[in-house]
N, C-alpha and C positions, 0 to 999 in steps of 0.2 A: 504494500500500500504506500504511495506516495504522498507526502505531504501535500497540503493542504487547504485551502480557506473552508474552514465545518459547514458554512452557510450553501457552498455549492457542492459538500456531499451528497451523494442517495443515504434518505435516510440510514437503511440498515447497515450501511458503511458505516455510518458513524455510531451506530448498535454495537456493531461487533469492534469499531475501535473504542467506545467505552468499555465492553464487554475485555478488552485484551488492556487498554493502559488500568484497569480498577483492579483485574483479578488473574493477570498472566501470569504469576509466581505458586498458584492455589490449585488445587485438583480438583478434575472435572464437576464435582459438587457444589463447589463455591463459584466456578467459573458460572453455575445453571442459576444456582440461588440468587448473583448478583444482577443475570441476563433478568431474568424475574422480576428482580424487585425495581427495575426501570418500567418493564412492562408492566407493573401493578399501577404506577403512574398513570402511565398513558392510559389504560382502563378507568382512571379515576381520576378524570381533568382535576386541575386545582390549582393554588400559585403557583407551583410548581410545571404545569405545564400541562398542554392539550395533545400533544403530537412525540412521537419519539425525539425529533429533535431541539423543540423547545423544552422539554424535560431533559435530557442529558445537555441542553447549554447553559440550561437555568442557573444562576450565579449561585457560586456557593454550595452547588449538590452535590458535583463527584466534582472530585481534587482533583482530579488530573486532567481537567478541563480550566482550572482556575490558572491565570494570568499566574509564574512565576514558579509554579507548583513543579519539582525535575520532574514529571511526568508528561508536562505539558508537548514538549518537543520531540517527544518518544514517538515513532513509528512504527508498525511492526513488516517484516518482511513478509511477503507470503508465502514462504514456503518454513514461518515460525511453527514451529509444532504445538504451543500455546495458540497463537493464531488462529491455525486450522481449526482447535478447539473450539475459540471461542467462534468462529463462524458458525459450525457447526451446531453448537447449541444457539444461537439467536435465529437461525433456520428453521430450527424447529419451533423452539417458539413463536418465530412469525408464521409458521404455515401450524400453530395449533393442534403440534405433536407431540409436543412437550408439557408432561403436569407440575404446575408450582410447588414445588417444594417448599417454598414458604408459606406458605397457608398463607398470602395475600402481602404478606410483606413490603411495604413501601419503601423503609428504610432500611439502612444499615450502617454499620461504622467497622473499622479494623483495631482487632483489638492491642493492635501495639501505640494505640494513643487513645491520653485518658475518655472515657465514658464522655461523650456528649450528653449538656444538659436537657435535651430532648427525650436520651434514654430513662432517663428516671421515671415517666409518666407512658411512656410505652409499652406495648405487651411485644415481650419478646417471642418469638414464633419457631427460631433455626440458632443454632451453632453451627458452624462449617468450616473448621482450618481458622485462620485467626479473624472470620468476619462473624459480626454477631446484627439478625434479621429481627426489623421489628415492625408492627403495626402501630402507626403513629394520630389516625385519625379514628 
């Protein structure tokens, strides 16, 4: 995948590059849980957004879309074997082959940084590798 301006991706490019810059270090569990809980978004208009790609650009939701974040300028090649992954699962989730593992999960955080004050009033749903899934509304 070649870099970039997000605004003239196809959506699901920019699915599967969130799906690859949020969860490429994670096993195929966490890779599906995170594809997920973008798509619980998009099922669920809200500030956060109506469409997959104003939900993955929405300020502030995944870090590795925020201005500055070492995530931001990361690419993945295609022929990343995480990559492949994460296309793979956002396929099927777009074509609704795919079951949520998060029981509806909107959010999530990684757990090598402290608990976001959001988690405290959420119902948590999944543990997966170091992401932890929560229902936030």
């Amino acid at each position: 995948m070649n870099a970039q301006p997000y605004l003239s991706m196809a959506p699901a490019d920019l699915y599967k590059l969130c799906c690859w810059r949020e969860a490429r270090g994670e096993s195929l569990d966490a890779k599906r849980a995170q594809a997920h809980s973008v798509m619980n978004r998009v099922n669920l208009p809200s500030w956060w957004g109506h469409d997959l790609s104003s939900v993955i650009l929405c300020k502030w939701q995944f870090s590795s879309f925020n201005e500055g974040d070492p995530n931001e300028k990361k690419w993945p090649d295609d022929n990343d074997p995480s990559f492949i992954d994460c296309s793979t699962v956002c396929d099927a989730i777009l074509s609704g082959t795919d079951e949520d593992p998060t029981s509806g999960a909107d959010s999530y955080y990684d757990t090598s940084i402290p608990e976001p004050y959001w988690a405290v009033s959420a119902q948590l749903t999944l543990e997966v590798d170091h992401f932890r899934f929560f229902v936030t509304r």
